[in-house]
Phi, psi and omega in degrees: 000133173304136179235104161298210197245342171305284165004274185317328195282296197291270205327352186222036190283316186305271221302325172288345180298342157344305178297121141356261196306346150311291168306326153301309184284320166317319191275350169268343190197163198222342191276345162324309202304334192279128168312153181212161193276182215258156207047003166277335139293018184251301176319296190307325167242038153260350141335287153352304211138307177325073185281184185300316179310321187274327170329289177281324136340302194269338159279341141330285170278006190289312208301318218284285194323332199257006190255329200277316185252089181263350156303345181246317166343324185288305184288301188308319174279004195263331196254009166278338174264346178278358169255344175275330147306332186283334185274328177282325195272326194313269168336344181245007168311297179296316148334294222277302179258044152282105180287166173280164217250126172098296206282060168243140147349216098020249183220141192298331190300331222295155172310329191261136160244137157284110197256147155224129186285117166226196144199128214263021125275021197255117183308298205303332179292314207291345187272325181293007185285335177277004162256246228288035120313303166296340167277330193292314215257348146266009171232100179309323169227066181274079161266122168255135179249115168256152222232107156274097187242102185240087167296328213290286218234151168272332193281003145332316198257334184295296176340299183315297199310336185273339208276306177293344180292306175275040157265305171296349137238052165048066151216029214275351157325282189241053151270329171305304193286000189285311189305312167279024177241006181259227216263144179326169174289143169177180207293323180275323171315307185307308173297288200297345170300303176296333164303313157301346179277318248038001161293157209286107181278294194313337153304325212268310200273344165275314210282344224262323186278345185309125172341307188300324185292308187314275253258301184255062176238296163330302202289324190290265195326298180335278154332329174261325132357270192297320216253325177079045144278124172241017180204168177209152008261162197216132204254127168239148144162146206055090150059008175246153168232114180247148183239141149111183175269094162273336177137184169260351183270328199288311201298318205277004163294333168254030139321294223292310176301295181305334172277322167279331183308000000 
């Protein structure tokens, strides 16, 4: 990703501020402080006021600080793609956390919701099961909506397909933790999973084939399309969108967060 010298310029603003002649120019516009794509900070600070000669000064010492703290570039881009996800997550929020009926978490009610992007060929999901276990069993009112994105593998889509099949007879728990907790997917892993579920394989083995199954294992890509998920698992919630096996802790901070919100 490109970092211009604007960017950058908003993006390091607090640590540049230090300077005087900064701080004259901060008591004139506030709107600096915001990242902006490149010449629309420019714009704003000859709005301002900013002539060139004040100009060059202040990408001076910004150019001096970032040259001097080349440490904080990682955190300033990180924290420019968590606001263009989020920005990306919005208009698709209410979609996202409307479950396929059944293929929920924790308690169906609860207020705070968690989406997760999963696959049941996926390690790194199969390693997170036991943090949202643990989030399931210290947040009371924890709906996790789970997201089938069976990206990995081909037996990635039979698996989804049965996961959504034991949801739609109220078993989609524990066909989940049965599928992560045996053998990678494959024909015999998948069945001995719904066995251990109690679902109806023969019901299971029609409904799994149904349009509707089809149509939101689509609607699951789509929604990772836009959002630019490209692994799994992958997290939205309250307005955050996070990747990878971040942990039970990072998770239940953005509970925690989401929960205040």
């Amino acid at each position: 990703m490109r970092f211009s010298p604007f960017a950058a310029l908003a993006l390091v603003i607090g640590a540049a501020g230090a300077a005087g002649g900064w701080w004259a120019f901060h008591g004139r516009t506030a709107e600096a402080q915001t990242a902006a794509p490149d010449g629309k900070l420019e714009g704003q600070l000859v709005a301002a006021g900013i002539d060139a000669r004040e100009r060059g000064a202040i990408e001076a010492l910004v150019r001096s600080y970032i040259l001097d703290h080349p440490e904080i570039l990682p955190e300033a881009m990180d924290k420019l793609q968590a606001r263009e996800a989020s920005a990306r997550l919005a208009p698709l929020r209410g979609a996202i956390e409307t479950p396929f009926p059944g293929a929920v978490l924790g308690n169906p009610q609860g207020k705070v919701t968690l989406v997760e992007f999963t696959d049941f060929a996926c390690t790194y999901c199969r390693s997170s099961v036991a943090d949202v276990e643990a989030l399931v069993r210290d947040n009371p009112d924890l709906r996790v909506v789970v997201r089938e994105l069976p990206i990995i593998s081909p037996e990635s889509e039979p698996a989804a397909r049965m996961g959504l099949a034991a949801a739609a007879q109220g078993k989609y728990a524990a066909f989940h933790k049965a599928m992560f907790s045996g053998e990678r997917p494959s024909s015999a892993s998948i069945a001995a999973a719904a066995g251990a579920a109690g679902v109806d394989g023969a019901a299971a083995g029609t409904f799994a084939q149904q349009p509707g199954v089809h149509q939101e294992l689509e609607r699951n890509l789509g929604f990772a399309r836009q959002l630019g998920i490209s692994g799994t698992p992958a997290w939205s919630i309250g307005g955050q969108l996070l990747t990878g096996a971040i942990g039970r802790e990072a998770l239940q901070q953005a509970v925690d967060t989401a929960r205040k919100g």
